[in-house]
Backbone as CSV, one residue per row, in Angstrom:
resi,resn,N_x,N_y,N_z,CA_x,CA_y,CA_z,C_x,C_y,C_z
1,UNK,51.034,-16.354,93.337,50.350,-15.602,92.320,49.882,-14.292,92.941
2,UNK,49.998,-13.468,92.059,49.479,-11.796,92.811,48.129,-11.504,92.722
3,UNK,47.708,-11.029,93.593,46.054,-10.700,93.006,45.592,-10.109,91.786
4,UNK,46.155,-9.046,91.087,46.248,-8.649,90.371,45.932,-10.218,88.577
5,UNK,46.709,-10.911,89.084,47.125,-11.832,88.170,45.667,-12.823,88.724
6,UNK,45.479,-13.143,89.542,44.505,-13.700,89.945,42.485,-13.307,89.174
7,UNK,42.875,-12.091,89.213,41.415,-11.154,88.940,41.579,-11.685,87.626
8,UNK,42.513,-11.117,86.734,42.541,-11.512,85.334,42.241,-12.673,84.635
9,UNK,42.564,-13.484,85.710,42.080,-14.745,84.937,41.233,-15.411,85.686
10,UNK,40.312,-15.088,86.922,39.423,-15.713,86.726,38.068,-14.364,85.717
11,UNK,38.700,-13.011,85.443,38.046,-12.359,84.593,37.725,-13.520,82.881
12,UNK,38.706,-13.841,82.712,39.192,-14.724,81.463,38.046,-15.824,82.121
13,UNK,38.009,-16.466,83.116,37.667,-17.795,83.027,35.677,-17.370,82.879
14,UNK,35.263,-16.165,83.568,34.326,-15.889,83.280,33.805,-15.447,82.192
15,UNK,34.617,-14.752,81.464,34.444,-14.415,80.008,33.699,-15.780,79.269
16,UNK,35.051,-16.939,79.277,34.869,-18.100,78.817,33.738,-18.792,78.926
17,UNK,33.416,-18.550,80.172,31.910,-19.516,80.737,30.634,-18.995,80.222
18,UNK,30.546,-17.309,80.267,29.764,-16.260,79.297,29.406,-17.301,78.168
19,UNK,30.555,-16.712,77.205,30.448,-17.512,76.196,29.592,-18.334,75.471
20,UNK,30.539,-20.028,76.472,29.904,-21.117,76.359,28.066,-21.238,76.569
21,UNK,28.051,-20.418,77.463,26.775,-20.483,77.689,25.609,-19.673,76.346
22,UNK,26.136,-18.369,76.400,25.835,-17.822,75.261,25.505,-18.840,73.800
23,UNK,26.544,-19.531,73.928,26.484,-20.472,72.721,25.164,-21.345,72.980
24,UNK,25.109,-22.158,73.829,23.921,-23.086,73.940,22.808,-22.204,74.499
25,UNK,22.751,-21.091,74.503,21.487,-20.518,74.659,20.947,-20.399,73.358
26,UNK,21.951,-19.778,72.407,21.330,-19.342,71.023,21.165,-21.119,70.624
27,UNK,22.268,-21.987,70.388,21.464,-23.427,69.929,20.155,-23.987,70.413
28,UNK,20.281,-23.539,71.321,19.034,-24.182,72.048,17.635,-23.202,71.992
29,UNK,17.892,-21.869,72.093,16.469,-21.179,71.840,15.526,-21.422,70.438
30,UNK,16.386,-22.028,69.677,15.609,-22.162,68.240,15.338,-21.113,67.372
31,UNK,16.415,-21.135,66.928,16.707,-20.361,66.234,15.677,-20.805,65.195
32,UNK,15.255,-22.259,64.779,13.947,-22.659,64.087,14.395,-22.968,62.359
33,UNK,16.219,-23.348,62.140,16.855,-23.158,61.125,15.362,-24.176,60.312
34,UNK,14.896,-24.309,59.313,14.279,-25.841,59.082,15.071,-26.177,57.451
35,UNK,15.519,-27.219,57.564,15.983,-27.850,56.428,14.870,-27.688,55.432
36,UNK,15.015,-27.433,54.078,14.389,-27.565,52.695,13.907,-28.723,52.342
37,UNK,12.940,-28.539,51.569,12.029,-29.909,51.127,12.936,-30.775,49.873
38,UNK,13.142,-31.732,49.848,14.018,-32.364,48.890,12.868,-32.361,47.736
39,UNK,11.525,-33.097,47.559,10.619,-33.011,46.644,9.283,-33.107,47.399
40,UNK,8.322,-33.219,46.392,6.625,-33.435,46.715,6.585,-34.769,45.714
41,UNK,6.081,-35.998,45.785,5.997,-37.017,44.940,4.473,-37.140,44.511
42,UNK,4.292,-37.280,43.818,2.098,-37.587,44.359,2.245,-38.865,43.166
43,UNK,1.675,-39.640,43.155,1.340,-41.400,42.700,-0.027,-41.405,42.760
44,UNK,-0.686,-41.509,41.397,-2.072,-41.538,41.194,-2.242,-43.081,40.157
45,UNK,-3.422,-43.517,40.281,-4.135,-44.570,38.863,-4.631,-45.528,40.065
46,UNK,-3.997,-46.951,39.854,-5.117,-47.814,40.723,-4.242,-47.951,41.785
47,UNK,-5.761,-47.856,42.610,-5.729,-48.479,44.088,-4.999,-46.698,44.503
48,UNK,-4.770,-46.387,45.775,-4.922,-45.438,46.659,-3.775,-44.023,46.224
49,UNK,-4.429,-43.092,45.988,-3.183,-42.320,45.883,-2.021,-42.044,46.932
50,UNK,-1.232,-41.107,45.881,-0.013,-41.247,47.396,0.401,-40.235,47.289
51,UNK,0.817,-39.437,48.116,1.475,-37.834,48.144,2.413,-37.753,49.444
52,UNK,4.073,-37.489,48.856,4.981,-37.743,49.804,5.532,-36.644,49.924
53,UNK,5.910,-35.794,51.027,6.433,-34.616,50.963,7.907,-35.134,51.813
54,UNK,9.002,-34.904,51.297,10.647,-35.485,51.278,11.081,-34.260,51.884
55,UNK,11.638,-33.896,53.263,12.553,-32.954,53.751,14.005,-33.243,53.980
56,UNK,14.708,-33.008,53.459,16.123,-33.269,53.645,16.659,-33.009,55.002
57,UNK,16.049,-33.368,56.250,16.356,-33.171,57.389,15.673,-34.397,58.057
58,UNK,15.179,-35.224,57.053,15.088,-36.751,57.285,13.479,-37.111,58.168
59,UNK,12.675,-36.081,57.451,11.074,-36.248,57.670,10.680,-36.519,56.580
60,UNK,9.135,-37.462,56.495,8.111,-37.400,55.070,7.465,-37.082,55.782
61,UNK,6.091,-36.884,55.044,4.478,-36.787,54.877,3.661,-37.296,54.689
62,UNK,3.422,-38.302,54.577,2.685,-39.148,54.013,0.877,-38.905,53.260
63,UNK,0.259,-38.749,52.558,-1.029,-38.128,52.297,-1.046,-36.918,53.028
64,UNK,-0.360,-36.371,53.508,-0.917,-34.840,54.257,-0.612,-35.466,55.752
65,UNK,-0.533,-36.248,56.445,-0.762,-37.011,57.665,0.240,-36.334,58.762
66,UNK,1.054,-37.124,59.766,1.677,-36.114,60.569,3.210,-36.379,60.122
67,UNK,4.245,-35.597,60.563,5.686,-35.772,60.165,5.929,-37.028,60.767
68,UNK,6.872,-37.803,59.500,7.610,-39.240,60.538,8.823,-39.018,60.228
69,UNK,9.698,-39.867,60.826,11.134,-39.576,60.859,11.402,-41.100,59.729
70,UNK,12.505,-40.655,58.423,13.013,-42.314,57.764,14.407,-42.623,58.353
71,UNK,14.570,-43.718,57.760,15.740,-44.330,58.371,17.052,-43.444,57.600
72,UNK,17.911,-43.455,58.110,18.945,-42.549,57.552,19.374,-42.709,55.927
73,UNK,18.964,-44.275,55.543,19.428,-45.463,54.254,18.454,-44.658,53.411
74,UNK,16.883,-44.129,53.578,16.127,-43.551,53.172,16.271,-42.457,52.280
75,UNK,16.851,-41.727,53.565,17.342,-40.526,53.306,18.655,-39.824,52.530
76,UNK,19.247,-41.095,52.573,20.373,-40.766,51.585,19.653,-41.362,50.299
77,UNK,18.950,-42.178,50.052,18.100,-42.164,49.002,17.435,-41.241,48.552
78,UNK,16.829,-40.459,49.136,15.886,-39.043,48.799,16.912,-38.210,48.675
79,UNK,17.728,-37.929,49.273,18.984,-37.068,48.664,19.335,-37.138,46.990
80,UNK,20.138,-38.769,47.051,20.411,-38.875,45.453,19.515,-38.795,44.755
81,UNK,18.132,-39.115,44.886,17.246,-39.224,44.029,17.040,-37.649,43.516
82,UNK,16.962,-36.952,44.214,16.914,-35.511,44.266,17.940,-34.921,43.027
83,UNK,19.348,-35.085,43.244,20.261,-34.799,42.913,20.115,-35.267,41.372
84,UNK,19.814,-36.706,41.373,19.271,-37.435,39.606,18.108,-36.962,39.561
85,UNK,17.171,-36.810,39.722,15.875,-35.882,38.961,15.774,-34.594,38.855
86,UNK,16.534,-33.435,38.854,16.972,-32.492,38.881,17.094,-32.175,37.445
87,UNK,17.354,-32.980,36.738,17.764,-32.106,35.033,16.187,-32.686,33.869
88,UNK,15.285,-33.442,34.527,14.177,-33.979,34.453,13.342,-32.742,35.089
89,UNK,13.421,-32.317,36.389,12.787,-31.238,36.959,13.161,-29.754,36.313
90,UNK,14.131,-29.559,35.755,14.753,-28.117,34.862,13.970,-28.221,33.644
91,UNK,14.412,-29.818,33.043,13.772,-29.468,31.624,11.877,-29.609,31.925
92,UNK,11.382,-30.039,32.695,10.036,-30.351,32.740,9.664,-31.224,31.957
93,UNK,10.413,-32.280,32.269,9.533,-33.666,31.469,8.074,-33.534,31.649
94,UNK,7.938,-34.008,30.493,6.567,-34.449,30.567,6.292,-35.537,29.498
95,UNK,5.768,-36.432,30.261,5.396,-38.119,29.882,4.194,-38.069,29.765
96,UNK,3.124,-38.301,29.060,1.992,-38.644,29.519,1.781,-40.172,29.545
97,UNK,0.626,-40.222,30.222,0.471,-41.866,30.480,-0.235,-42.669,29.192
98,UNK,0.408,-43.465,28.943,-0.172,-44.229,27.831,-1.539,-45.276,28.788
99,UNK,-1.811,-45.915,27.517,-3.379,-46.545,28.034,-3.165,-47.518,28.758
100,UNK,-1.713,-48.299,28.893,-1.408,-49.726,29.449,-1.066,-49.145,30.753
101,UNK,-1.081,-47.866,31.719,-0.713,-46.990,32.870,-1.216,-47.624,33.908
102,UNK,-0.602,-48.274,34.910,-1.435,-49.044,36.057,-0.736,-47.379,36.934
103,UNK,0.275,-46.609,37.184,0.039,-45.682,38.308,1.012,-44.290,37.175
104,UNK,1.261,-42.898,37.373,1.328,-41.493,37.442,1.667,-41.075,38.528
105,UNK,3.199,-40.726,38.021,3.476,-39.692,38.869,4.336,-38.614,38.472
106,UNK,3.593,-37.498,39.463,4.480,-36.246,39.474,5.417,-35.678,40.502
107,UNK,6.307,-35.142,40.140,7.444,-34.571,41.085,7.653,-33.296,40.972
108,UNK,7.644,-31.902,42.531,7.703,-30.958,42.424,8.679,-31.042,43.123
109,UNK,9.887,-30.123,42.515,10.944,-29.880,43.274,11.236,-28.191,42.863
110,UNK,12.077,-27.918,43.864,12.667,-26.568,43.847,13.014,-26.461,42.548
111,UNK,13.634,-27.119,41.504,13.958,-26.927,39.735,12.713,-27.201,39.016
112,UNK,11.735,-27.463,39.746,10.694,-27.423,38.747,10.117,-28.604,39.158
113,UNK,9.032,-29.056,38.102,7.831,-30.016,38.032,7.839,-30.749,36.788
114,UNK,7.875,-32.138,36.958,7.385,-33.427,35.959,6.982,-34.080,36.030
115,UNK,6.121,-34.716,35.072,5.326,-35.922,35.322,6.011,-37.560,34.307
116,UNK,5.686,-38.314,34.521,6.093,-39.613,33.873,4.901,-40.450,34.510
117,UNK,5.100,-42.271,33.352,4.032,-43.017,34.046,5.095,-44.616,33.995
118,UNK,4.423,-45.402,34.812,5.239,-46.524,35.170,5.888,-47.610,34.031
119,UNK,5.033,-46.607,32.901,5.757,-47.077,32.008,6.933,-46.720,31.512
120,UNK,7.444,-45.542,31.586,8.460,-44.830,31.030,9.648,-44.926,31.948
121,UNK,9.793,-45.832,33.107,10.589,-46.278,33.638,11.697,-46.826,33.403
122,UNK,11.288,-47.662,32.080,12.262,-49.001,31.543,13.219,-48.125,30.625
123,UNK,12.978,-46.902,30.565,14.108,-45.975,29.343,15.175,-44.896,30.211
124,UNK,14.318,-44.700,31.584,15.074,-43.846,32.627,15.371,-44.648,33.770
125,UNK,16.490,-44.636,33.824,16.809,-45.424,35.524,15.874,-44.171,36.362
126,UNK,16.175,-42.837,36.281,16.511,-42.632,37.596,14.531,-42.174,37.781
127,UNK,13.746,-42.305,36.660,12.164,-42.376,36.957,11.885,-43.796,37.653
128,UNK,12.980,-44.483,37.482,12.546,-46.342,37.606,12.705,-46.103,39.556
129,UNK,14.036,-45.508,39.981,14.463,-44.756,40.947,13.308,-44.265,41.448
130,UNK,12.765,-43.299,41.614,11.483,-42.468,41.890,10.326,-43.412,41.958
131,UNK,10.426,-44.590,41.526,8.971,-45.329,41.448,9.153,-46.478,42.422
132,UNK,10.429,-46.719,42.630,11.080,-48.044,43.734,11.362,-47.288,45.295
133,UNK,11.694,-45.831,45.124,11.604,-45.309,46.162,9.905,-44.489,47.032
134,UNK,9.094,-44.783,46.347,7.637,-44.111,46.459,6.936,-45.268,47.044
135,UNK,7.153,-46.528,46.343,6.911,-48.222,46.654,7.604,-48.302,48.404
136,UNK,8.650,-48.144,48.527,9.423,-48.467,49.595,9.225,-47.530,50.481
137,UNK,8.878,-46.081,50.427,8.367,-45.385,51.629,6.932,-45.507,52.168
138,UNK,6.063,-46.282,51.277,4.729,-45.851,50.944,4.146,-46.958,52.431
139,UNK,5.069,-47.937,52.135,4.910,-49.540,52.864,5.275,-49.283,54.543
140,UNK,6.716,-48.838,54.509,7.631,-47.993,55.735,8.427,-46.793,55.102
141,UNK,8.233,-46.265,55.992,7.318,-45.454,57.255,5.853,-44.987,56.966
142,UNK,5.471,-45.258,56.122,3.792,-44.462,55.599,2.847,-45.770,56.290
143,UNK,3.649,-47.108,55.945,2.659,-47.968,56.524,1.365,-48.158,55.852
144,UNK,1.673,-48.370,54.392,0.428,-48.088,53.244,0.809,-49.243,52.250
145,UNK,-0.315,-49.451,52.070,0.235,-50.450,50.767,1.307,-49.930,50.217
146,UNK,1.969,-50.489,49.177,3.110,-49.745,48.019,2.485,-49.705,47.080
């Protein structure tokens, strides 16, 4: 090999290594991308309120408390759920609670805000959805009654 031919490519092989490195500098400095909030849930009437803040990067909130991480099964739950309360969040349902109301809840999402009560479940799957998934985070990872 000639020197000539030699320089060039370890010029090339340094280029390359540049690069690579370049690359995991910017991944790694934090760039600070943060995934979007899927919803805000809040669950009011008897026994303890509940306020869940849902990030689609697979954190809640629990009452305001510190970030926890859900199980991935969770999170593809808060996804779809997202995806089905979405035309509920556009139009702005609004349910009010009748007198037989053991809990209320509201949902703020990026399309908007609605409320429903545990009664109005039995006519909407996907409020029935929202009330089985609030139950099931509330217990794990919140570690709260449901």
């Amino acid at each position: 090999m000639t020197r000539g031919r030699a320089v060039r490519r370890s010029g090339r092989l340094a280029l390359a290594v540049g690069a690579a490195v370049f690359a995991i500098v910017v991944a790694g400095c934090g760039l600070d991308v943060q995934e979007p909030d899927l919803f805000v849930l809040t669950r009011t009437g008897q026994g303890t309120k509940l306020s869940l803040l849902v990030n689609s990067s697979g954190t809640i909130r629990c009452n305001g408390g510190k970030t926890r991480m859900i199980s991935s099964a969770l999170l593809i739950q808060a996804r779809d759920l997202a995806d089905n309360l979405a035309n509920d969040a556009k139009a702005g349902l609004d349910l009010p609670p009748r007198p037989d109301t053991v809990f209320s809840y509201r949902i703020r999402m990026q399309q908007g805000t609605f409320r429903f009560s545990d009664r109005d479940t039995l006519h909407h799957p996907e409020l029935a959805q929202a009330e089985l998934f609030a139950a099931q985070v509330a217990q794990s990872p919140c570690g709260l009654s449901g």
